[in-house]
C-alpha positions as MATLAB code, in Angstrom:
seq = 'XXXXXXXXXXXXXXXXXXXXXXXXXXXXXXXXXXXXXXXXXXXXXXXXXXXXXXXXXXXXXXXXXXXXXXXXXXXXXXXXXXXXXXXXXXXXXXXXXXXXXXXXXXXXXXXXXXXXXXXXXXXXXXXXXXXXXXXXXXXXXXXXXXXXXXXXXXXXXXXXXXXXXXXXXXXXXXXXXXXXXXXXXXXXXXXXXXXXXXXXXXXXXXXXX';
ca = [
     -29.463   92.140  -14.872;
     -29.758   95.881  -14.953;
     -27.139   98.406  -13.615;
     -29.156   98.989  -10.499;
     -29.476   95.469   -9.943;
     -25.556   94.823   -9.683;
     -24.964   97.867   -7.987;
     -26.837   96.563   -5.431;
     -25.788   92.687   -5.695;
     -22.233   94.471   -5.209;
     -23.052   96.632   -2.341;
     -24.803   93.628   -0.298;
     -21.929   91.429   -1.191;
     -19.102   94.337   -0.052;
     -21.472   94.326    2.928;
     -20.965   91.046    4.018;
     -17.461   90.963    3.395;
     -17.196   93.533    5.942;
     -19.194   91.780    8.420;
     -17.320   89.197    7.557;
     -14.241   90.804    8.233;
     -15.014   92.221   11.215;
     -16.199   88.665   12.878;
     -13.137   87.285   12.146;
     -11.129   90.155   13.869;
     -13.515   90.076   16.792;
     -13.017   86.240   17.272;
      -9.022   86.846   16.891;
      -9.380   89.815   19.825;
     -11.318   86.927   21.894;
      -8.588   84.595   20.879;
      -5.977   86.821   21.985;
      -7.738   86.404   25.801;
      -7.536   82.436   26.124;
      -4.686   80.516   27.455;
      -1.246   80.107   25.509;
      -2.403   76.329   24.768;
      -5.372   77.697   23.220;
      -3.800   80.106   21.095;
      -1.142   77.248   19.691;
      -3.445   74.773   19.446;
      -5.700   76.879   16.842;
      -2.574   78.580   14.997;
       0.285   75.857   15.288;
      -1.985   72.130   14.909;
      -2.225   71.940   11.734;
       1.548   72.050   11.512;
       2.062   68.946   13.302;
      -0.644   67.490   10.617;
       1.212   68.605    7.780;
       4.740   67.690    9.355;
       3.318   64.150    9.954;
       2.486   64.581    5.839;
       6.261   64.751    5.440;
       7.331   61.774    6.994;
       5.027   59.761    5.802;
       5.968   60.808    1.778;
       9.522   59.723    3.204;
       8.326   57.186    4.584;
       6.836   55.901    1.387;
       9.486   56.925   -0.778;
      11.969   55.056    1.045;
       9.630   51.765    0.668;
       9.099   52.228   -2.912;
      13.000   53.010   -3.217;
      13.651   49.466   -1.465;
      11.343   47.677   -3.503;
      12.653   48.978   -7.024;
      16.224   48.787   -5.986;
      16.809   52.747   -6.452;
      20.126   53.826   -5.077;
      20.468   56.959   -6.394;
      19.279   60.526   -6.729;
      17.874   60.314   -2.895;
      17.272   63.916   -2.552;
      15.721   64.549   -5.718;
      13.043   62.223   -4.479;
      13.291   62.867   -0.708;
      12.567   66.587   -1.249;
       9.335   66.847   -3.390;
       8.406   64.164   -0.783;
       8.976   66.113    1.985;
       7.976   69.616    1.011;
       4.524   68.846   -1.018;
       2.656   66.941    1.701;
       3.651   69.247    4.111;
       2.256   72.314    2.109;
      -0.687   70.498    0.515;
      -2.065   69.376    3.576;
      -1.108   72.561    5.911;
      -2.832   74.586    2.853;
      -6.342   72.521    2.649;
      -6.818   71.952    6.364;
      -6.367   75.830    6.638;
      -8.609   76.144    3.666;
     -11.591   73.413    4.375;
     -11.169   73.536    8.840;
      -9.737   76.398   10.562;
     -10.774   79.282    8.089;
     -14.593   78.194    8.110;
     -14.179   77.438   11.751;
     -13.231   80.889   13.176;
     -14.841   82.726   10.325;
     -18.181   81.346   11.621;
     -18.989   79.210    8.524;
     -18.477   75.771    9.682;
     -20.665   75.933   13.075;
     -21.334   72.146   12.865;
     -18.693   70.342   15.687;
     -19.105   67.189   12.987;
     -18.535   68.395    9.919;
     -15.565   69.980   10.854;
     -13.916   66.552   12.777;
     -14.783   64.734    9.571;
     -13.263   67.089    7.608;
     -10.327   66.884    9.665;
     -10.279   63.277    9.312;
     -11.086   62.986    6.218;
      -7.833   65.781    5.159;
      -5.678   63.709    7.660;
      -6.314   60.415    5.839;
      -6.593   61.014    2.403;
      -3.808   64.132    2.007;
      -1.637   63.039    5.337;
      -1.413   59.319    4.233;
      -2.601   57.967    0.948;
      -1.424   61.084   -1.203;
       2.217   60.859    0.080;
       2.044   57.322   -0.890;
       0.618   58.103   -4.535;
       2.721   60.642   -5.196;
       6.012   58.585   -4.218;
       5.097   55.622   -6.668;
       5.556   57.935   -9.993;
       8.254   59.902   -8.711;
      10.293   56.462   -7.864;
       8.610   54.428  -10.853;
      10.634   57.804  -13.448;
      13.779   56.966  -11.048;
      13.837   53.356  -11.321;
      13.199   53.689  -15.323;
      16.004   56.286  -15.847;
      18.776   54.340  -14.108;
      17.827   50.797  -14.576;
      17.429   49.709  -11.130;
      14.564   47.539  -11.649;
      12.950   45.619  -14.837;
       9.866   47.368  -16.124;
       7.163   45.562  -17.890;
       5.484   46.083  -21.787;
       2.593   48.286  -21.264;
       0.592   44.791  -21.066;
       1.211   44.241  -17.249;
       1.969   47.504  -16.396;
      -0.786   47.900  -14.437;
      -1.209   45.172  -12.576;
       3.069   45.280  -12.200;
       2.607   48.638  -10.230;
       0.067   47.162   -8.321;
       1.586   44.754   -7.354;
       4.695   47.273   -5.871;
       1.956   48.974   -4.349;
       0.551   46.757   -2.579;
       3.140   46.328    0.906;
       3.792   49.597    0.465;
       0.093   50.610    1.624;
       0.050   47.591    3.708;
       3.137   48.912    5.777;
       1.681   52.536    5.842;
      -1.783   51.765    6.903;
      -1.194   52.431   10.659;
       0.056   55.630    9.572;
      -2.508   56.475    7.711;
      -5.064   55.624   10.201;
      -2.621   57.611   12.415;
      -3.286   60.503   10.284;
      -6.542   60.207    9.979;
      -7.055   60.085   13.698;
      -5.217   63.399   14.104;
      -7.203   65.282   12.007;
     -10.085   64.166   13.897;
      -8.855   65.151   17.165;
      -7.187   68.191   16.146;
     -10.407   69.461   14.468;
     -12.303   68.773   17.284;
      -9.992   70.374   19.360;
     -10.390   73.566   17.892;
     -14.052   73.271   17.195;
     -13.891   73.164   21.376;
     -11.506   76.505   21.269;
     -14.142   78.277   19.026;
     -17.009   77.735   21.729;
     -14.619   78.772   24.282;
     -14.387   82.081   21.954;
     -18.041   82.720   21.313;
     -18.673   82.241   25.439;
     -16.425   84.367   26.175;
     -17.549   86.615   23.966;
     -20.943   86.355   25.062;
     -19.997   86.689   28.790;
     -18.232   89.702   27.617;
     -19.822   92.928   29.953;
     -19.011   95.493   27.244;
     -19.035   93.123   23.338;
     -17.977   96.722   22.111;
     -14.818   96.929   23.727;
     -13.895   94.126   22.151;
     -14.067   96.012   18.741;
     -11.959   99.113   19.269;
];
């Protein structure tokens, strides 16, 4: 690639980071207008996502700390439990939904609910779950709480702990996958309400000053 050809591949690309830039503060103007529900709904949901994250890692951790008779150390488990599913899955569905959503780069109404469900399911339920099991298994191992196995039957011992514990948290995790479907769809309904009103708009420039 010659000089002239990056120069240019960098001034197109600085190009449409400014249109970029200055869709997404256009949309937030048009955002501004819509009810208070509106507004919550599109900056506040995925908190209720990602605080439904943290109880079900406690959720989980308190199943797995049944099973394998764990009595102490509660918050060093109960924390990591609580504050990592919350962040992980506030952080993605920011990343892979709302972002793309409002930035104009996830127009398709069903990509974004299955990405919402998918995020909900998979980082809201089963990743609370599989990160308590290791974080409990290290517990029960350094105090003693529970017999191990020889590396022969380890796998099929954890396994077998598993097991009830994702039986018991299957409604939440269909819980959580439901959310993220109907709080991406939600918003995907917010950002049409945004582009109408922005194409009902008498004077568009006004909305740019």
């Amino acid at each position: 690639m010659t000089g002239r050809e990056f120069l240019e591949l960098d001034s197109l690309q600085h190009r449409l980071y400014l249109e970029r830039q200055n869709w997404m503060e256009v949309v937030q103007k048009t955002l501004d207008k819509l009810p208070k529900s509106d507004q919550n709904l599109c900056k506040h949901g995925a908190y209720f996502l990602a605080a439904n994250s943290s109880i079900c890692g406690l959720a989980a951790n308190n199943f797995f700390r049944n099973i394998l008779h764990v009595r102490k150390a509660f918050l060093a488990s109960a924390l990591p439990m609580t504050v990592i599913p919350f962040l992980s899955t506030l952080a993605v569905y920011e990343v892979f939904v709302r972002e793309p959503l409002f930035s104009g780069d996830l127009n398709c109404e069903v990509c974004a609910v299955v990405r919402g469900g998918l995020i909900g399911a998979v980082l809201g339920g089963f990743y609370p779950i599989l990160m308590a099991l290791p974080v409990n298994a290290s517990l029960a191992a350094r105090y003693y709480s529970s017999p191990l196995p020889g590396k022969e039957n380890l796998l099929r011992y954890w396994l077998t702990v598993s097991r009830p514990v994702f039986r018991k948290m299957s409604l939440g995790i269909v819980i959580q996958g439901v959310t993220g479907l109907y709080l991406a769809a939600k918003q995907h309904g917010v950002y049409l309400k945004v582009l109408q009103l922005m194409n009902t708009s008498r004077d568009p420039e006004e909305l740019k000053d």
